[in-house]
PDB file as gemmi writes it, atoms N, CA and C in Angstrom:
CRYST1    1.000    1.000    1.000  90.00  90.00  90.00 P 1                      
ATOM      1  N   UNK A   1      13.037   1.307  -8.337  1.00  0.00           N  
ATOM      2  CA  UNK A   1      13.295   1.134  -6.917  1.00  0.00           C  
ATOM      3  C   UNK A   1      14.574   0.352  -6.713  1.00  0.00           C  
ATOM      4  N   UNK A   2      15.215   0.766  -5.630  1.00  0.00           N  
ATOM      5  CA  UNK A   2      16.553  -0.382  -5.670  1.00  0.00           C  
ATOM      6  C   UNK A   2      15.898  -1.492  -4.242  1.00  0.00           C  
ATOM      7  N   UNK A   3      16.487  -2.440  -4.508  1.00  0.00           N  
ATOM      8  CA  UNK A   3      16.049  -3.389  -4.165  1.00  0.00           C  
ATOM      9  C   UNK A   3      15.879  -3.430  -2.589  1.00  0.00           C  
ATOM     10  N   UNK A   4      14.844  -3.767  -2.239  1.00  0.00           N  
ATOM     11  CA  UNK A   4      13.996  -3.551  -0.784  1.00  0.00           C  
ATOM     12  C   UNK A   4      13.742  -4.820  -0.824  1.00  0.00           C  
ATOM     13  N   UNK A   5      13.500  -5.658   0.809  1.00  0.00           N  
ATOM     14  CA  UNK A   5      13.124  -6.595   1.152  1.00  0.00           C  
ATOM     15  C   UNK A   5      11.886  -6.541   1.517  1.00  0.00           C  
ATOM     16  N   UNK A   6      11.277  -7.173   1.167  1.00  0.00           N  
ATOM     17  CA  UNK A   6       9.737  -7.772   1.508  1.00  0.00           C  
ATOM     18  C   UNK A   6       9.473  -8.860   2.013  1.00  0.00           C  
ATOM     19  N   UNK A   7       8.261  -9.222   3.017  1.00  0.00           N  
ATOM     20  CA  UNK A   7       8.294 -10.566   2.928  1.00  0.00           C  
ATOM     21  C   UNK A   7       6.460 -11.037   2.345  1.00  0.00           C  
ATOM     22  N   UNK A   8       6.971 -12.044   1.532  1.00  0.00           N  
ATOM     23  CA  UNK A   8       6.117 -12.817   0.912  1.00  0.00           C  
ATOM     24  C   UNK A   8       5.358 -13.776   1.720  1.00  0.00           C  
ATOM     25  N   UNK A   9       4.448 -14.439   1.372  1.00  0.00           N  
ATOM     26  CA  UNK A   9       3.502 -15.537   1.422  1.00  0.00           C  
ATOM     27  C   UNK A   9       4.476 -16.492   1.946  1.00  0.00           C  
ATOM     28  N   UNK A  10       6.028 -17.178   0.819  1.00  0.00           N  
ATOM     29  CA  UNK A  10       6.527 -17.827   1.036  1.00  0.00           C  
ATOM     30  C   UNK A  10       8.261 -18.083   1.333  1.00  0.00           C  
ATOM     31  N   UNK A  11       8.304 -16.292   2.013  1.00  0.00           N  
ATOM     32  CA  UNK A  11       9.701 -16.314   2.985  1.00  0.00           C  
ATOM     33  C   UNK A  11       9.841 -14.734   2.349  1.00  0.00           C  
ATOM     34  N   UNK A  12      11.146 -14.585   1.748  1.00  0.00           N  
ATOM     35  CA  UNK A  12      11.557 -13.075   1.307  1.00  0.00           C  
ATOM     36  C   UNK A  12      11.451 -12.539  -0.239  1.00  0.00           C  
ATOM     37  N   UNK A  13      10.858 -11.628  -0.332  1.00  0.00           N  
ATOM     38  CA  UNK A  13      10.417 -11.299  -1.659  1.00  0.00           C  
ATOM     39  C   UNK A  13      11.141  -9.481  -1.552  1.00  0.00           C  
ATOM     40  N   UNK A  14      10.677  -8.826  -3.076  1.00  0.00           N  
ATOM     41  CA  UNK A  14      11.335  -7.335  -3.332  1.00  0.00           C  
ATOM     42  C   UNK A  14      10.567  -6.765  -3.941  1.00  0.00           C  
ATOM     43  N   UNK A  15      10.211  -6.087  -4.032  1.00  0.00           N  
ATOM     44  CA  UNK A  15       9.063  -4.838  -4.856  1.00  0.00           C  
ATOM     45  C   UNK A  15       9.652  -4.006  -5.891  1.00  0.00           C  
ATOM     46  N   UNK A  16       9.191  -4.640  -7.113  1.00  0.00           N  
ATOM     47  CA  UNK A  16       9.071  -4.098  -8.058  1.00  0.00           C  
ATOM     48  C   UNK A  16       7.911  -2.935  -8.871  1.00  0.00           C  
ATOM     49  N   UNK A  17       8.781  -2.004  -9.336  1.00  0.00           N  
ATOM     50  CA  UNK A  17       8.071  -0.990 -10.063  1.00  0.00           C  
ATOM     51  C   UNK A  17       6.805  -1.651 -11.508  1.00  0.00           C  
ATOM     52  N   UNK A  18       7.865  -2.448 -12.127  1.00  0.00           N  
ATOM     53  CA  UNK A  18       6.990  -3.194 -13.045  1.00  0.00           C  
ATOM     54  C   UNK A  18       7.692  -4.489 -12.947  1.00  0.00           C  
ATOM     55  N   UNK A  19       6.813  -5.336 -13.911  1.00  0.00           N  
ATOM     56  CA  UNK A  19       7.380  -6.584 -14.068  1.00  0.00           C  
ATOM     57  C   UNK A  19       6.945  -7.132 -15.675  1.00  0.00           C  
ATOM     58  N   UNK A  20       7.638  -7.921 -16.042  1.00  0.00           N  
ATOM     59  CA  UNK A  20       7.268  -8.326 -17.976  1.00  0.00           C  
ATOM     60  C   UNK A  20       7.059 -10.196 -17.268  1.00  0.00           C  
ATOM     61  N   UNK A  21       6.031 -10.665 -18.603  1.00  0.00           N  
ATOM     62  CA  UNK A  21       5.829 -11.704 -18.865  1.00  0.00           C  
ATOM     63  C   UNK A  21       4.985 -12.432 -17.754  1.00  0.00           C  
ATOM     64  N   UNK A  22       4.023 -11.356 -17.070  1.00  0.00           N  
ATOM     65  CA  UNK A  22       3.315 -12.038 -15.895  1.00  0.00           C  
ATOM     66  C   UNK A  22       1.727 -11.756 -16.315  1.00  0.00           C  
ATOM     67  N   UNK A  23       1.030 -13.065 -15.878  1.00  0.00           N  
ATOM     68  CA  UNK A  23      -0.582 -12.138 -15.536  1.00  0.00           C  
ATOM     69  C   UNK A  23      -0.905 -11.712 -14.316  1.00  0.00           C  
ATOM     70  N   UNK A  24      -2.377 -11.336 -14.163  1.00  0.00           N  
ATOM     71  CA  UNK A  24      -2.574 -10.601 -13.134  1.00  0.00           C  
ATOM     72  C   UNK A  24      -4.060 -11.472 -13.309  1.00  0.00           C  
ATOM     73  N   UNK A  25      -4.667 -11.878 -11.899  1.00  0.00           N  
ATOM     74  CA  UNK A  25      -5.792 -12.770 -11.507  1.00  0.00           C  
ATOM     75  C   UNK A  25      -6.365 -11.397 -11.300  1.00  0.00           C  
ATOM     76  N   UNK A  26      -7.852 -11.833 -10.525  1.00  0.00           N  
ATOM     77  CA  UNK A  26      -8.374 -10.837  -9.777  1.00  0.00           C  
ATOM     78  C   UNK A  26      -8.106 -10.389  -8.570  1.00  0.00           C  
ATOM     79  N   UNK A  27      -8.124  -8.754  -8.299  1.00  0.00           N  
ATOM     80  CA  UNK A  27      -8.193  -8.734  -7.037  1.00  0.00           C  
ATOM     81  C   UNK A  27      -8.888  -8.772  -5.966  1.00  0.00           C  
ATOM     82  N   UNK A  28      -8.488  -8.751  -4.777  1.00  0.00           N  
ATOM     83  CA  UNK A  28      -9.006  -9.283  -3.401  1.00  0.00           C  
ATOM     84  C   UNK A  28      -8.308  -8.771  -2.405  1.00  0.00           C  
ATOM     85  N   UNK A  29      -9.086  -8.738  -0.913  1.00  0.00           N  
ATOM     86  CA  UNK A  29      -8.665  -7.814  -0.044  1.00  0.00           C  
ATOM     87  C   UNK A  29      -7.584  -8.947   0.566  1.00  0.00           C  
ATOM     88  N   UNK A  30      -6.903  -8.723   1.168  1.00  0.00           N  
ATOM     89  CA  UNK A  30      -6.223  -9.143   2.364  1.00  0.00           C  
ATOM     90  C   UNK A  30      -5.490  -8.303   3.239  1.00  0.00           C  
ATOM     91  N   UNK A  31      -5.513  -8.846   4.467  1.00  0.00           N  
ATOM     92  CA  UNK A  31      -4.533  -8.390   5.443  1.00  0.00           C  
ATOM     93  C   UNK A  31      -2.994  -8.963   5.678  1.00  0.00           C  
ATOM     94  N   UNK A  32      -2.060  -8.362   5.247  1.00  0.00           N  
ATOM     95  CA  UNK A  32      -0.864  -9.021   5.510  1.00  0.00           C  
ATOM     96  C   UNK A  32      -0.323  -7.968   6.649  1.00  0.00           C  
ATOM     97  N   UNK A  33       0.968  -8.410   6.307  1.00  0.00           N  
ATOM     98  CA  UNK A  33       1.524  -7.530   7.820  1.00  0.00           C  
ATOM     99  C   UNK A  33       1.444  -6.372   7.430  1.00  0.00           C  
ATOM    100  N   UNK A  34       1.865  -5.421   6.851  1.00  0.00           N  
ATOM    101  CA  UNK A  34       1.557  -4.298   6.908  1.00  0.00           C  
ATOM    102  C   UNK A  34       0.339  -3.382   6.764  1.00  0.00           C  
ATOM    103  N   UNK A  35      -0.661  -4.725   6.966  1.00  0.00           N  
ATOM    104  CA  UNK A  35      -2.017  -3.701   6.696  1.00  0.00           C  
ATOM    105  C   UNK A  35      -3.219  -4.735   5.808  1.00  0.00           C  
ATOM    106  N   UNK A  36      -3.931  -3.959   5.927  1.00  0.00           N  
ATOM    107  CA  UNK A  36      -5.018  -4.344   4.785  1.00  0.00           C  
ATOM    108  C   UNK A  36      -4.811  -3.651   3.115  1.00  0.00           C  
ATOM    109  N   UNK A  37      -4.933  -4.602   2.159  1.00  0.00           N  
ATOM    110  CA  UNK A  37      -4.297  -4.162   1.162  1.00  0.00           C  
ATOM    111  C   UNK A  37      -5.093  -5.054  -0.049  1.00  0.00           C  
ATOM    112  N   UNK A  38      -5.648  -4.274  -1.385  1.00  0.00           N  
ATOM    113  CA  UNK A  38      -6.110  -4.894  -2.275  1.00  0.00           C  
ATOM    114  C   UNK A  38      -5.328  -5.680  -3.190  1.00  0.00           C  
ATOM    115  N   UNK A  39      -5.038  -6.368  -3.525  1.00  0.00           N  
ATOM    116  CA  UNK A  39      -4.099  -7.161  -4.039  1.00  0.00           C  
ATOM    117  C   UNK A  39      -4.647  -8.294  -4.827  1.00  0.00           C  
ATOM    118  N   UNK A  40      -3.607  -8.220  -6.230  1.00  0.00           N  
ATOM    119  CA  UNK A  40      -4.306  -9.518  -7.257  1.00  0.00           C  
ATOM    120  C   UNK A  40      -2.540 -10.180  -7.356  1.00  0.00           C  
ATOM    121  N   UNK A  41      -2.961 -11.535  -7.512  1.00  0.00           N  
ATOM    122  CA  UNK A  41      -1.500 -12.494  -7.269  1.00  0.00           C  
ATOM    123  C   UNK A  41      -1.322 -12.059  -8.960  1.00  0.00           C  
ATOM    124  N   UNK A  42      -0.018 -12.570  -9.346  1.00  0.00           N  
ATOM    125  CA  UNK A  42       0.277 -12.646 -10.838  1.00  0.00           C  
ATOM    126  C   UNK A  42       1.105 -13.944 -11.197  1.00  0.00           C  
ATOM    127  N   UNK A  43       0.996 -14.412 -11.767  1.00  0.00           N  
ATOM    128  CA  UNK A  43       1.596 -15.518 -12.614  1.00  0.00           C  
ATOM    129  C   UNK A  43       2.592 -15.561 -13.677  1.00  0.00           C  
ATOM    130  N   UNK A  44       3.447 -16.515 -13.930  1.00  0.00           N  
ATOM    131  CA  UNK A  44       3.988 -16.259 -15.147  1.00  0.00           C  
ATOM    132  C   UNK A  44       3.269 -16.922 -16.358  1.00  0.00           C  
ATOM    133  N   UNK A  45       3.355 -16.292 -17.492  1.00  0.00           N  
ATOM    134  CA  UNK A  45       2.295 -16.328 -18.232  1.00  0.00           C  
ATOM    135  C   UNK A  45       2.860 -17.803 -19.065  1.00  0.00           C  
ATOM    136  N   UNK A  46       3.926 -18.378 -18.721  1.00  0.00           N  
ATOM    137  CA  UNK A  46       4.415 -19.242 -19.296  1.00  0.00           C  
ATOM    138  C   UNK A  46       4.179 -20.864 -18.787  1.00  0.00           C  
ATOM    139  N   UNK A  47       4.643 -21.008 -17.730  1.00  0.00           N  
ATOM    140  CA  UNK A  47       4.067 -21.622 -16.737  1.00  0.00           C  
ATOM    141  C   UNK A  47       2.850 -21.701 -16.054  1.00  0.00           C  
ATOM    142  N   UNK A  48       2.369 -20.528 -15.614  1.00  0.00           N  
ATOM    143  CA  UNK A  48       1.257 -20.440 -14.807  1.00  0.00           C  
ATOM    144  C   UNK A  48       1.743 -20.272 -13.511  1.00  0.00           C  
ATOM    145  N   UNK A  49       2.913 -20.616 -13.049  1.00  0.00           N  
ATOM    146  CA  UNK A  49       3.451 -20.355 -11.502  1.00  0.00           C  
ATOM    147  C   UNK A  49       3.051 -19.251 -10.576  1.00  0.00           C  
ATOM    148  N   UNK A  50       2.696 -19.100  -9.923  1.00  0.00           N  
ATOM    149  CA  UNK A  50       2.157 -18.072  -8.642  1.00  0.00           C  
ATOM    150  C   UNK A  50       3.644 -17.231  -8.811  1.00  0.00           C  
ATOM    151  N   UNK A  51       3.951 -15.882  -8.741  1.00  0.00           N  
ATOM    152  CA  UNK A  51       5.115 -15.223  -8.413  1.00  0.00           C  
ATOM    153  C   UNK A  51       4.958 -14.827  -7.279  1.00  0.00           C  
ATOM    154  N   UNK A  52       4.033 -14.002  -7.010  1.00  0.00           N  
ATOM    155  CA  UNK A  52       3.837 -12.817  -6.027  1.00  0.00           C  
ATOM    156  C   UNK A  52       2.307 -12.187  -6.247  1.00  0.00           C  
ATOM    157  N   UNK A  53       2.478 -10.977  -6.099  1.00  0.00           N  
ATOM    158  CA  UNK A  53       0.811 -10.397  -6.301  1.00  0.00           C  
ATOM    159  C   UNK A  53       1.321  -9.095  -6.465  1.00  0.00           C  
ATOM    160  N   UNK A  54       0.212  -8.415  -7.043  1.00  0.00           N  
ATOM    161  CA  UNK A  54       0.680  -6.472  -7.418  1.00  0.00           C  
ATOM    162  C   UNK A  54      -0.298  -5.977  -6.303  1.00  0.00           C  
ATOM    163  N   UNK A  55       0.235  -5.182  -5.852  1.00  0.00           N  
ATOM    164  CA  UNK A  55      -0.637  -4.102  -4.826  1.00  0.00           C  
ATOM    165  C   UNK A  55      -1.520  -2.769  -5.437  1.00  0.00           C  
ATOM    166  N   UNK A  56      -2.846  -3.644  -5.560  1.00  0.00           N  
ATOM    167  CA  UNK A  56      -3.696  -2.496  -6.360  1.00  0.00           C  
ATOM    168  C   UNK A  56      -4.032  -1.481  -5.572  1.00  0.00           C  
ATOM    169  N   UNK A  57      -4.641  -1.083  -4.168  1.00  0.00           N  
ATOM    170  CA  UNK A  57      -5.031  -0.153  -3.425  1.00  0.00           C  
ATOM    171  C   UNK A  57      -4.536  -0.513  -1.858  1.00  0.00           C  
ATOM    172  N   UNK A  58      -4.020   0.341  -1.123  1.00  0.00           N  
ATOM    173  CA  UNK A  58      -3.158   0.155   0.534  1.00  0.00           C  
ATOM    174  C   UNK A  58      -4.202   1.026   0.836  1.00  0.00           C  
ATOM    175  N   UNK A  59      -4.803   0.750   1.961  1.00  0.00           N  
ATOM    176  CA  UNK A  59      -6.158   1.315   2.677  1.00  0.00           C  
ATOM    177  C   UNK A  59      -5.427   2.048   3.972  1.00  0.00           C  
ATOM    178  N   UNK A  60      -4.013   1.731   4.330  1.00  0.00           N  
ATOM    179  CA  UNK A  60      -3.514   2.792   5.300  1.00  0.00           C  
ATOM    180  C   UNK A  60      -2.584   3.901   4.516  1.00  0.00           C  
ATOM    181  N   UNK A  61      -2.105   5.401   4.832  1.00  0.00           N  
ATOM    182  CA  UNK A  61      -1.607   6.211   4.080  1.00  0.00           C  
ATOM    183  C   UNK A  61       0.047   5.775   4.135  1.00  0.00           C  
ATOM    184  N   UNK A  62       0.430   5.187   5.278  1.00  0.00           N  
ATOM    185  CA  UNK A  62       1.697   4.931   5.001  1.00  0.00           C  
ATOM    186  C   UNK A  62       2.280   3.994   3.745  1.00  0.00           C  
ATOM    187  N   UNK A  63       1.344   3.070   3.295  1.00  0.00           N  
ATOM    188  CA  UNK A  63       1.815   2.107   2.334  1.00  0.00           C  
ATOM    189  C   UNK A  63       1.156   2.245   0.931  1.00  0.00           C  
ATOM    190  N   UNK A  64       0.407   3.369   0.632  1.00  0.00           N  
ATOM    191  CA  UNK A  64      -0.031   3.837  -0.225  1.00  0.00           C  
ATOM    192  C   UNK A  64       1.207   3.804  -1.408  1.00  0.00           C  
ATOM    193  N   UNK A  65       2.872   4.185  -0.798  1.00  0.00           N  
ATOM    194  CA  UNK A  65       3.817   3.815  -2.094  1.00  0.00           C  
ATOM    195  C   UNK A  65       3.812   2.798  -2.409  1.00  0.00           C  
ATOM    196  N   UNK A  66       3.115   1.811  -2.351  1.00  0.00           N  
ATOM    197  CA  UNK A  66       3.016   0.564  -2.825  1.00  0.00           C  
ATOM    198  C   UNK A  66       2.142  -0.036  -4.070  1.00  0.00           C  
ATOM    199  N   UNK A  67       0.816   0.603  -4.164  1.00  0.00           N  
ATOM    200  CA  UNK A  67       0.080   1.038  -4.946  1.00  0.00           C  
ATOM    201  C   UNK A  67       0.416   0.137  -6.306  1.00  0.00           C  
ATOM    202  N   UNK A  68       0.132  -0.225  -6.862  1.00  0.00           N  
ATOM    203  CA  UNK A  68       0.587  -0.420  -8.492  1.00  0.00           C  
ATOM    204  C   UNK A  68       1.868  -1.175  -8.817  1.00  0.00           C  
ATOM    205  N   UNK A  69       2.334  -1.434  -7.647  1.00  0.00           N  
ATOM    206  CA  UNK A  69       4.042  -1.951  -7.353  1.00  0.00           C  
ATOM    207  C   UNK A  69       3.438  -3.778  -7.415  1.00  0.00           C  
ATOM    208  N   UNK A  70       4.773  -4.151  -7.576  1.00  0.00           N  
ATOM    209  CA  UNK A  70       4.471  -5.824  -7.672  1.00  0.00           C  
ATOM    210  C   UNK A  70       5.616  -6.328  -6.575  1.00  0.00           C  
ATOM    211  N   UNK A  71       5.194  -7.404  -5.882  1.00  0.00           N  
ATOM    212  CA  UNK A  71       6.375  -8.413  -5.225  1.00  0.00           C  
ATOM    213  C   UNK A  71       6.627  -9.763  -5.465  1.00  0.00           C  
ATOM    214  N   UNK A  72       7.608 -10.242  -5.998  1.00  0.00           N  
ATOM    215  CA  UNK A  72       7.740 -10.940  -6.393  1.00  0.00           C  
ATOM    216  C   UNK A  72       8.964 -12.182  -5.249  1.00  0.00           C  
ATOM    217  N   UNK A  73       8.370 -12.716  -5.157  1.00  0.00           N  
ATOM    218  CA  UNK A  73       8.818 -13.921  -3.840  1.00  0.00           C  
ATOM    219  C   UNK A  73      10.545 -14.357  -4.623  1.00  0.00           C  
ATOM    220  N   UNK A  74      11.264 -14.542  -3.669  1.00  0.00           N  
ATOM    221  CA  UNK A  74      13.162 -14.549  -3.915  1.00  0.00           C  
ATOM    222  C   UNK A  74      12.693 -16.095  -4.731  1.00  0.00           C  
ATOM    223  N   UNK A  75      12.209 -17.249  -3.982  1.00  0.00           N  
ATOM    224  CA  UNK A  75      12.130 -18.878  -4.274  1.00  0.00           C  
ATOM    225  C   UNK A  75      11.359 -18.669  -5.656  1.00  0.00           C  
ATOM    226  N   UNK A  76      11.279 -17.527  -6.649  1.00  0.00           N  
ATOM    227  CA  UNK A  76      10.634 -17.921  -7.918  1.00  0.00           C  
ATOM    228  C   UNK A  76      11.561 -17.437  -8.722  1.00  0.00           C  
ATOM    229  N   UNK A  77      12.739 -16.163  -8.060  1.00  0.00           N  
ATOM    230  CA  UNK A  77      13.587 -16.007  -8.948  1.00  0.00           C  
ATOM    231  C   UNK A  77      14.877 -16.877  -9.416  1.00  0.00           C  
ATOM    232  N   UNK A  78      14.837 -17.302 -10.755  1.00  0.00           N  
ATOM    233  CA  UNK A  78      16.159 -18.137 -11.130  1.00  0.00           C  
ATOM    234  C   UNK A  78      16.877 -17.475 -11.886  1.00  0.00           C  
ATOM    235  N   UNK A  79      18.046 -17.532 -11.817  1.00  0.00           N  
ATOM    236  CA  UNK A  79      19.173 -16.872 -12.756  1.00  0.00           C  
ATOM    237  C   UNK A  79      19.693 -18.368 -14.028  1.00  0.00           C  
ATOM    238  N   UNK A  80      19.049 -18.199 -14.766  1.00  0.00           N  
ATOM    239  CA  UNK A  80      19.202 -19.021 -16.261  1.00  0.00           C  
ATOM    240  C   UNK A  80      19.785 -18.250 -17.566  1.00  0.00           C  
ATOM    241  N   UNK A  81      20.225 -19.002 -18.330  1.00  0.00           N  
ATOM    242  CA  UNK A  81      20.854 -18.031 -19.951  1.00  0.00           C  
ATOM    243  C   UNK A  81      22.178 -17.492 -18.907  1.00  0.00           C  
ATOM    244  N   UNK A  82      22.850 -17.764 -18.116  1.00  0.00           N  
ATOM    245  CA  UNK A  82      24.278 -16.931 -18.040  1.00  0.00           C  
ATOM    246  C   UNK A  82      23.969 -15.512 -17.400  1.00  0.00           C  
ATOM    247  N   UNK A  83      22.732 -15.070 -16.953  1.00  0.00           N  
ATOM    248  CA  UNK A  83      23.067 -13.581 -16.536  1.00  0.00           C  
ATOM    249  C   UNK A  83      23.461 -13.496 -15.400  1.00  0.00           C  
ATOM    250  N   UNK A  84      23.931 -12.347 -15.383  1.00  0.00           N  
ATOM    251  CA  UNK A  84      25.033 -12.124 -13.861  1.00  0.00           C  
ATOM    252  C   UNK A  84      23.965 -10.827 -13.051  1.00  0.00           C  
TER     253      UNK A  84                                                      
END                                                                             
């Protein structure tokens, strides 16, 4: 996916296809803005830090591309090691 804005729990986040080095809690329903949506938060497996959550099942048909996708909140991403 090229990069789409989302918004997170805790301001602006982006939806990712996959993601490396995270867990996945259990999931649970919630309603965010776009709907009611099954969703398990994920962590980094290093830390333990909250990232975001993966979207296991979208109960409306429009957000169904979301499905299996992860978002990951902007305030967890750091650019460390020099990458550009």
């Amino acid at each position: 996916l090229s990069p789409q804005s989302f918004q997170g729990s805790h301001g602006r986040a982006y939806l990712f296809n996959s993601v490396v080095n995270v867990g996945c809690g259990p999931a649970e329903q919630r309603l965010l803005l776009t709907g009611l949506h099954s969703v398990a938060d994920i962590f980094c497996q290093s830390c333990k830090t909250t990232l975001g959550w993966k979207y296991e099942q979208a109960f409306e048909s429009s957000q169904k591309y979301k499905e299996g996708k992860f978002i990951i909140e902007m305030s967890h991403m750091v650019k460390e090691n020099g990458w550009d």
